[in-house]
C-alpha positions in Angstrom: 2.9 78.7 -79.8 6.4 78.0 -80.5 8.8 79.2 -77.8 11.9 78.6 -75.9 11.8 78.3 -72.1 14.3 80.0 -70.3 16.5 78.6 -68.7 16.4 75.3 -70.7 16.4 76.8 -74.1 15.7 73.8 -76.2 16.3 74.9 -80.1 13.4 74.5 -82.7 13.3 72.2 -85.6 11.5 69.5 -83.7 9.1 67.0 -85.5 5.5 67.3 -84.7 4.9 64.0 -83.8 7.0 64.7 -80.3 4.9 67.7 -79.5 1.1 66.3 -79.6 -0.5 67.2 -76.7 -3.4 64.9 -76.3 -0.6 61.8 -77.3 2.1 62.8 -74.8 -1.0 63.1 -72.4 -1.8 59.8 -73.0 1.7 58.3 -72.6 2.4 60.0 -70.0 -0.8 58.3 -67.9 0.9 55.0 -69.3 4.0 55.6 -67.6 2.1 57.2 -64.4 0.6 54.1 -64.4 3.6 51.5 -64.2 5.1 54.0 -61.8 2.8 53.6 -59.1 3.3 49.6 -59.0 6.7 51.0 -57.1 5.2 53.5 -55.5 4.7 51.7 -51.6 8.1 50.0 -52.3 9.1 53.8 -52.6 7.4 55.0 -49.3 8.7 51.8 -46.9 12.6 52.2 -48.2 12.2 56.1 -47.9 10.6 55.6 -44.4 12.6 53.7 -42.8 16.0 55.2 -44.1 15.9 58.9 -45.4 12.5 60.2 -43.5 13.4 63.7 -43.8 12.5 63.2 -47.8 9.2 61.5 -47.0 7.0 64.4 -47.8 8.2 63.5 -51.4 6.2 60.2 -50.9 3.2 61.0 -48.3 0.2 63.2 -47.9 2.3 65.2 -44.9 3.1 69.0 -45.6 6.2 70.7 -45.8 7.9 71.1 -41.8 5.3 68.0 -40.9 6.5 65.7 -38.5 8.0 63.3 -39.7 10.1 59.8 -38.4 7.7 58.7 -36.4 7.7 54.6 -37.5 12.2 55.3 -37.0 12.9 53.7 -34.1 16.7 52.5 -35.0 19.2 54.8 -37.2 21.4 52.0 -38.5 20.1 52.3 -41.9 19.9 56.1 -41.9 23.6 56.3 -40.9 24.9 53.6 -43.3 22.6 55.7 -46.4 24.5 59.0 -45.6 27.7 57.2 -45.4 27.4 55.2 -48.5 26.1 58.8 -50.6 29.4 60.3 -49.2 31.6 57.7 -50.0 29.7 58.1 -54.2 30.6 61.7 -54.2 34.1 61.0 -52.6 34.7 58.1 -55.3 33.1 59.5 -58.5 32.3 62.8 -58.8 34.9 65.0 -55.6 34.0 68.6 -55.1 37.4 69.2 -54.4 39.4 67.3 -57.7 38.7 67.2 -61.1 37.0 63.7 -62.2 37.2 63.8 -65.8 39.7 64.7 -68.4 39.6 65.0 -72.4 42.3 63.6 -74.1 43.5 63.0 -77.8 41.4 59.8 -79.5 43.2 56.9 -80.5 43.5 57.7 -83.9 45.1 60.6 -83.8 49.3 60.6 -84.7 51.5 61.2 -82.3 52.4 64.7 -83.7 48.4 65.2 -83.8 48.4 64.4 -80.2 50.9 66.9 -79.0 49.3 69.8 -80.6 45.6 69.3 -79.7 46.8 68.2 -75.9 46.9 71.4 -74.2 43.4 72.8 -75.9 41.4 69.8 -74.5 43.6 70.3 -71.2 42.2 74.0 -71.1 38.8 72.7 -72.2 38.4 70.3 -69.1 40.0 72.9 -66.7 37.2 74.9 -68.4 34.7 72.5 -67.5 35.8 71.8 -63.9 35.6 75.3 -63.1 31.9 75.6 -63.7 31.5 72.7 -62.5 32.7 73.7 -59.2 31.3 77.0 -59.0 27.6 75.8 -59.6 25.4 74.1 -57.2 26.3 71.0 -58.9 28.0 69.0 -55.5 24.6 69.7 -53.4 22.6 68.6 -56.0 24.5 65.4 -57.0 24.8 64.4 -53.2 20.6 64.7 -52.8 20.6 62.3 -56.2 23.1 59.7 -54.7 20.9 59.8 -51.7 17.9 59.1 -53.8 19.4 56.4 -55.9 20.9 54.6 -52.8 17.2 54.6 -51.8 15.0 54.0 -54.1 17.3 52.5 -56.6 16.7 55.3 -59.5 17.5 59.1 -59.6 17.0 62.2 -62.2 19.0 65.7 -62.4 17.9 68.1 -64.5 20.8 69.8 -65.8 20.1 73.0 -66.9 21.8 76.0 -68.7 22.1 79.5 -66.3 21.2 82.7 -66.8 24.2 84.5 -68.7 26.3 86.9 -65.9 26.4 85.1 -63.3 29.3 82.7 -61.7 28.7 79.1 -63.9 26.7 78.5 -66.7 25.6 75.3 -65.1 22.4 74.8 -63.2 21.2 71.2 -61.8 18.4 70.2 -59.8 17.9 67.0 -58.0 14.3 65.4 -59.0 12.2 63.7 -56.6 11.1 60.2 -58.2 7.5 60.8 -57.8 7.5 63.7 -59.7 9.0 61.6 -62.4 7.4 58.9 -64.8 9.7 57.3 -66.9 10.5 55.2 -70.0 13.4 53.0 -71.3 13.9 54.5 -75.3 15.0 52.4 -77.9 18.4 52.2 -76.8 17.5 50.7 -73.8 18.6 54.2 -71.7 16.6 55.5 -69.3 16.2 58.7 -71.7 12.1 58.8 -71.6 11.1 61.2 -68.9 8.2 63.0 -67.9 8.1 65.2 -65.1 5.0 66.7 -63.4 5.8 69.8 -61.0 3.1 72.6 -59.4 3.6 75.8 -60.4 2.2 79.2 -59.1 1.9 82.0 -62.2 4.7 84.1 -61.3 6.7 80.8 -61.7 5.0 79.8 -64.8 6.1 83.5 -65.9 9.9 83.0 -64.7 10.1 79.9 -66.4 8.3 80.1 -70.0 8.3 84.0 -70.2 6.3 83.5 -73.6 4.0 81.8 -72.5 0.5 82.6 -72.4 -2.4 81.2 -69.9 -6.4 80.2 -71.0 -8.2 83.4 -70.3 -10.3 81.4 -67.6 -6.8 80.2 -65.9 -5.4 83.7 -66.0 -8.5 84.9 -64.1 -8.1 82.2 -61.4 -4.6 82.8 -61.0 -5.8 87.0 -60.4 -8.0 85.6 -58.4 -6.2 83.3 -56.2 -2.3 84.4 -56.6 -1.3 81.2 -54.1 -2.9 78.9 -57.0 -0.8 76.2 -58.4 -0.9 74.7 -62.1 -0.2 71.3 -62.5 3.3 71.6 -65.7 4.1 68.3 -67.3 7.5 68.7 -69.2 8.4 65.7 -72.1 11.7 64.9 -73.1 11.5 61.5 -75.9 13.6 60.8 -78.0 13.8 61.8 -82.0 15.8 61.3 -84.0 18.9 61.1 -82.5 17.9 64.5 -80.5 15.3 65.1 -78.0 12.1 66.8 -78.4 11.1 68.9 -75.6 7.1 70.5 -74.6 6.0 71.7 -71.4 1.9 71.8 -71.4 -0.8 72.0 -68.3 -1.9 69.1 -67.2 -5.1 68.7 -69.2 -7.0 66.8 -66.1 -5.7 70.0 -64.5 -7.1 72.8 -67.3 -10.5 70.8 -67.8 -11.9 71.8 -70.6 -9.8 75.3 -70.8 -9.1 75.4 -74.2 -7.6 73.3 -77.1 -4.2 71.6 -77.0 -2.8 74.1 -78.6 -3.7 76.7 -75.8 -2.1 74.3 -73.1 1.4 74.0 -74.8 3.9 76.5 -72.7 6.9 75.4 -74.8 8.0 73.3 -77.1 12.0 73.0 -78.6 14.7 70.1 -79.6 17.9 69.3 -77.1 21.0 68.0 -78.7 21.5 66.1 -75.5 18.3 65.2 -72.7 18.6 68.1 -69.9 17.2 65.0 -67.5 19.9 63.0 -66.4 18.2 59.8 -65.2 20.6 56.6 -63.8 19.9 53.7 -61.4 22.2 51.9 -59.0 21.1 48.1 -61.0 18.1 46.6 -63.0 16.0 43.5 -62.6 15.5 42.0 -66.2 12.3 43.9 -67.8 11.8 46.3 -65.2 12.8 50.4 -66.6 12.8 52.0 -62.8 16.1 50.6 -60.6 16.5 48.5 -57.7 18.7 49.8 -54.5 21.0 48.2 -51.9 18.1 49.8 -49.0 16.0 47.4 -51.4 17.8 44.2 -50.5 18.1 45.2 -47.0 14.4 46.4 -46.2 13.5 42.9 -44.4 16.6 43.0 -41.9 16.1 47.1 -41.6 12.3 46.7 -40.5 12.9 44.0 -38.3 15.8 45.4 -36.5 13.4 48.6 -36.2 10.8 46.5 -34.6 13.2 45.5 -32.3 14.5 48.7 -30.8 10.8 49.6 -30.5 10.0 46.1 -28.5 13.0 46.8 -26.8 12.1 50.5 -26.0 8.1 49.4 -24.9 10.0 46.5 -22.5 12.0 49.5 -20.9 9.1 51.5 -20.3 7.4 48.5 -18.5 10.5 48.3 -16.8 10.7 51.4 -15.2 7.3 52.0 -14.9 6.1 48.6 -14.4 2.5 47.0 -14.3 0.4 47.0 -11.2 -3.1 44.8 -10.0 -5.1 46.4 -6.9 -8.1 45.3 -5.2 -11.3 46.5 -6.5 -12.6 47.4 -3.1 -14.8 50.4 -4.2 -12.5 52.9 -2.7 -9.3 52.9 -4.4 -9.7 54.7 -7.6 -6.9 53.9 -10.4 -7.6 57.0 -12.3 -6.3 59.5 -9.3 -3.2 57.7 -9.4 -0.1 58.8 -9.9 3.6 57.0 -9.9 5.9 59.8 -9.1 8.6 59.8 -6.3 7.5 60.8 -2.7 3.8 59.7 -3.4 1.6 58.4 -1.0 -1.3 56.1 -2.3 -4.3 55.0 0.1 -5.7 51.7 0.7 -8.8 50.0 2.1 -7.8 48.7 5.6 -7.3 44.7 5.1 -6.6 45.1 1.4 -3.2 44.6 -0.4 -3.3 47.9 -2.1 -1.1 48.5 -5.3 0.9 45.5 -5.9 3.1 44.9 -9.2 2.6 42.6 -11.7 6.0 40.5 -12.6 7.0 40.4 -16.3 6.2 37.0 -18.1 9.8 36.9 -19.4 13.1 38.5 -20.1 14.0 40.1 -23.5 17.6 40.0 -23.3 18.1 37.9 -25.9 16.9 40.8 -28.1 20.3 42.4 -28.4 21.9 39.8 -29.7 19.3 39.5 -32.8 19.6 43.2 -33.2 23.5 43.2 -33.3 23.1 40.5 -36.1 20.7 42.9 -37.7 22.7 45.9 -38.1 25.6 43.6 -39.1 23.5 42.9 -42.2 22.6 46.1 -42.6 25.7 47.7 -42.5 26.8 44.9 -44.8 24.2 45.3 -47.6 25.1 49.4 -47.4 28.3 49.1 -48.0 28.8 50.4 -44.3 31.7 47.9 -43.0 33.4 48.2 -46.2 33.6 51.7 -47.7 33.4 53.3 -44.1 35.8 55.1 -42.3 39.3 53.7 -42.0 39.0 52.3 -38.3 42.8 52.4 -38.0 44.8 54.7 -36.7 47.4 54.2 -40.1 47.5 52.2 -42.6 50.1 51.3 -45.4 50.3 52.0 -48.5 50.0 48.6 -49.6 47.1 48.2 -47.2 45.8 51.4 -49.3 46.1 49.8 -52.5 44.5 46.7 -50.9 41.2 48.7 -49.7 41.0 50.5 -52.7 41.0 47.5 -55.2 38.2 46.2 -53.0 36.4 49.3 -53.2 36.5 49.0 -57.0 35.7 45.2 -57.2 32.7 46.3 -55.0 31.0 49.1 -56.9 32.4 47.6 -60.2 29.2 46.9 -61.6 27.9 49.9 -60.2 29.9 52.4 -61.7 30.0 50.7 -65.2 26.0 52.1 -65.0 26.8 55.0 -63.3 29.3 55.8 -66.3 27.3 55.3 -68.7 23.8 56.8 -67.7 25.6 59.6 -65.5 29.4 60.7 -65.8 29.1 60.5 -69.7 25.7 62.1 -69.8 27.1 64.8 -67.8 30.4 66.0 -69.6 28.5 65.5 -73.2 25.7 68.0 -71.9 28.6 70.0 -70.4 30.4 70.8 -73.5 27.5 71.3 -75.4 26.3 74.3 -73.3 29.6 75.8 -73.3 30.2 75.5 -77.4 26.9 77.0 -77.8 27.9 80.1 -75.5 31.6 80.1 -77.4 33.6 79.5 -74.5 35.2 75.6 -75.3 35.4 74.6 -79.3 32.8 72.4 -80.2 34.0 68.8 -79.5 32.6 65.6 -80.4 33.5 62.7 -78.1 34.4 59.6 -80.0 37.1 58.4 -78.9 38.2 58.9 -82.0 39.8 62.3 -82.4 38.5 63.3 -78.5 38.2 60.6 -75.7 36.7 61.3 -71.9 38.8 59.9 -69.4 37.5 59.3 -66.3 39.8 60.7 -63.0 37.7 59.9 -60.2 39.6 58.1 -57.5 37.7 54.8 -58.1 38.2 55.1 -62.0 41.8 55.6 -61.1 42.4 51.8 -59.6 42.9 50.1 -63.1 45.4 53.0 -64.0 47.1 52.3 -61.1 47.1 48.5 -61.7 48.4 49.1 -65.5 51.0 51.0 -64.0 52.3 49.1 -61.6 52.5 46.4 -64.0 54.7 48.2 -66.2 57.1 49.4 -63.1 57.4 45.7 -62.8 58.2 45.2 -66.4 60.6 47.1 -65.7 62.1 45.6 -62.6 62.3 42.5 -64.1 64.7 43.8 -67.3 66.7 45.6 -65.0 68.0 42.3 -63.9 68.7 41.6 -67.6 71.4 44.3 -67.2 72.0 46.8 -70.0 70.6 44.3 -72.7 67.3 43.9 -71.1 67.2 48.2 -70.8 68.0 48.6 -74.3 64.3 47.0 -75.4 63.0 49.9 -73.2 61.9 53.4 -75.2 62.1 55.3 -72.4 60.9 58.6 -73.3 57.8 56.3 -74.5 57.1 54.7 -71.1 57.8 58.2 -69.4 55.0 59.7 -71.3 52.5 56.3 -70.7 53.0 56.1 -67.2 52.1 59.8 -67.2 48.9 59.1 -68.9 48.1 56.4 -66.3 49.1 58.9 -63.8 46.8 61.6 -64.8 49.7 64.1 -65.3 48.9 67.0 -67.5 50.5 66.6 -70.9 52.0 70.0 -70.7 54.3 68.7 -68.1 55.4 66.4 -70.1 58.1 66.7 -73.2 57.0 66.1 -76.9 59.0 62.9 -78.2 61.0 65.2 -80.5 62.3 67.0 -76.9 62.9 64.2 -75.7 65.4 62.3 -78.3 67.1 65.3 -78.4 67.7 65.0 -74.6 68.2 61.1 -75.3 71.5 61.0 -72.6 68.8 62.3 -69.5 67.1 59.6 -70.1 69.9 56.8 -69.9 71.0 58.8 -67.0 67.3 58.6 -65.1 66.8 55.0 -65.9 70.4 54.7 -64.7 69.4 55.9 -61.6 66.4 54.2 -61.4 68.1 50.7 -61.6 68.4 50.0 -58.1 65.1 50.3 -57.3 64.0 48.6 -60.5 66.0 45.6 -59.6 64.5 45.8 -56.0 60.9 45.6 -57.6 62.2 42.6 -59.8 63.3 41.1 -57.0 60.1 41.1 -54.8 58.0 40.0 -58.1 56.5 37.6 -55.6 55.2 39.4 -53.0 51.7 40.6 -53.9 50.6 44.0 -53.9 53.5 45.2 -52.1 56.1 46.1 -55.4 53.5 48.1 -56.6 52.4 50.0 -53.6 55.9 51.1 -53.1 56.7 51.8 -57.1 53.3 53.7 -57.3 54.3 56.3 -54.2 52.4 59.2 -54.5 49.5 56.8 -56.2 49.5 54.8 -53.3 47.7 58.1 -51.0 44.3 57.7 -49.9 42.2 57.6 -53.2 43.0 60.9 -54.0 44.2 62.4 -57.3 47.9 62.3 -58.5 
């Protein structure tokens, strides 16, 4: 059968050769295969810093107890942090994070008049954005990438009526088997989930069930059925099929009786990115990764250190074994009183072979690390009670020069992903024009506060520029276009372009801008002047771009 599952909605027109049961079968044990080689890794770095997701990677049951081998929460704490300080730096509920603007090969005339379309098309964007489930969703994925080093959402279209046409879904990894495609993405995914009938129904509404499953399911309406759901890519689209899991249906039928869907996605509804990659390996690697040694020693040593208390307060006691004094009717409470044998020493305690003191000066080296390797002591909260703005700057160029490498992945196999996938949903409903990004005629900018350092840099630069012709006197200001270098520092800025005049508006207004560079001399020539002095000109030319990481 040839359907659509709601509310993924691939489109038809798929090749065959991405919808063969028994061969997607078959690569998907491949996959399930080389996934499992990561599988304890999985379980220790889960374990020992996000327990309350270990039913994703044990036997226990939902509302199981769980945290039981957690005997320090440095790592736990530094994990929660470190997700926060993602969504804070890429991806902020509360500001917009990307932009579209006019590609490089557009005119300047050609600029101006598409501007404000792709201005309404991102506010279009953000708003669904915001009004989906979108920031809970992305926060449990930065939690699972900071973790176990790779993470999926499954970006999904809505049902029409209701308040954003966006759906995501954060994706355990071990429900997950994936493949690098020939690109070298991440874009190879198949998923394996437990579904009870009325799901199946909700889900692929056309679908239909082997007669000997559908009586099970009467039977038994708490039954689950195991889905697998492909996504490979062909031919420059994805094909999509969702089937039972044929070790599952046994011998319930033919192939063609276990497909539930099957369609073609302009753009992969899984999301899949990882934090870095070891040479040759698909699946990521995470900072909990590097710091697993120091984060299972230090938790060993909280739990020595917690068993030494216990002897402390408790202690360890010898008595005679004089046939009267029985150990097992014993008990240490306050206001006891213990018999003896006449003659015999009774209860007496036993002295500890040594001191453990020394044990908090190895754990206070541990959770140094730890904190370290998370990211803790330097993308934490701001210890001080105020900072400058230069000291601002400062933190925030580290910030980017730490998670550099980081976000350049993260861009690529995430933010990108995202926006493309976006705009495709909302073409298809009509509400945005259908826009290709380029970068030709439509480029995505990124307005996160960590994508925002460089601007800021750039800008700075030019205020400097600036400073330094101002000390030219009129001759240097007269190589300056100033309407030009208005409208670029805007850009860098991430002001709106309808804020801004068209350069026809402003040559015709030619004298306002003598006048405001006129004005602006004596604080040019006070930037020129401190040239020398580091980071402090352009802390004090950026001024509202010097705030806490925030948007302009």
């Amino acid at each position: 059968m040839s359907v659509s599952p709601f509310p993924a909605q691939p489109r038809g027109g798929a090749s065959q050769a991405g919808h063969d049961i028994a061969a997607l079968t078959r690569r998907y044990r491949a996959a399930l295969a080389r996934r499992d080689a990561w599988q304890g890794l999985w379980r220790d770095c889960v374990a020992f810093t996000l327990p309350q997701r270990d039913t994703n990677f044990g036997e226990a049951a939902p509302g199981a107890p769980r945290g039981d081998r957690l005997f320090d929460g440095t790592a736990p704490d530094a994990v929660d942090q470190l997700a926060a300080s993602l969504l804070a730096e890429l991806t902020p509920p509360w500001a917009r994070w990307f932009g579209l603007a006019p590609g490089s090969e557009l005119s300047e005339a050609e600029r101006e008049a598409v501007a404000p379309r792709l201005e309404t098309t991102a506010e279009r964007l953000k708003t669904h954005f915001e009004r989906s489930n979108f920031s809970v969703e992305i926060h449990q994925a930065y939690l699972d990438l900071i973790t176990v080093g790779t993470a999926s959402i499954l970006f999904e279209e809505a049902r029409p009526g209701g308040p954003s046409a966006f759906r995501f879904t954060a994706v355990p990894a071990t429900e997950l088997a994936l493949e690098e495609g020939p690109e070298g993405r991440l874009d190879v995914t198949f998923r394996r989930s437990d579904m009870r009938r009325d799901t199946l129904a909700a889900r692929f509404p056309q679908a239909t069930l082997p007669p000997d499953l559908e009586r099970r399911a009467e039977h038994d309406p708490e039954a689950r059925f195991a889905v697998i759901e492909a996504v490979i890519p062909d031919g420059g689209a994805y094909a999509y099929t969702a089937f039972l899991d044929l070790g599952e249906a046994g011998g319930a039928g033919v192939d063609e009786d276990l497909k539930l869907a099957q369609g073609r996605f302009a753009r992969s509804p899984f999301i899949n990115f990882r934090w870095m990659k070891a040479a040759g390996e698909a699946y990521g690697r995470s900072p909990v990764m590097k710091a697993l040694p120091d984060i299972k020693t230090a938790n060993k040593v909280v739990e020595l250190i917690l068993k030494n208390a216990s002897i402390s307060v408790t202690g360890i006691w010898q008595a005679d074994d004089d046939g009267v004094l029985n150990p097992a009717n014993i008990k240490l409470v306050p206001g006891a009183i213990i018999p003896k044998a006449v003659g015999s020493q009774g209860l007496t305690p036993l002295a500890a072979p040594g001191s453990f003191d020394v044990s908090q000066l190895i754990l206070e080296q541990l959770r140094g690390r730890i904190t370290h390797a998370l990211l803790g002591d330097r993308l934490g909260q701001i210890d001080a009670p105020a900072m400058t703005a230069t000291e601002v700057l400062e933190r925030s160029a580290e910030m980017a020069r730490i998670l550099g490498a980081t976000y350049g992945r993260l861009q690529a196999e995430l933010l990108t992903p995202l926006v493309a996938r976006a705009l495709g949903i909302l073409a298809r409903r009509g509400d945005v024009p259908g826009l290709v990004i380029d970068g030709r005629v439509v480029e995505l900018k990124y307005l996160s506060p960590l994508a925002r350092q460089q601007a800021r840099k750039d800008a700075g630069a030019v205020l400097q520029w600036l400073g330094s012709l101002s000390q030219l006197g009129p001759a240097g200001m007269a190589a300056v276009d100033g309407a030009a270098t208005a409208r670029w520092l805007g850009r860098a800025m991430g002001v709106p372009e309808d804020l801004m005049r068209s350069a026809e508006e402003a040559q015709a207004e030619g004298g306002d801008v003598q006048a405001l560079l006129g004005a602006l001399g004596p604080l040019l020539q006070k930037l020129g002047g401190q040239g020398g002095q580091g980071g402090a000109p352009m802390a004090a030319a950026a001024g509202p771009m010097a705030g806490e990481g925030g948007d302009v």
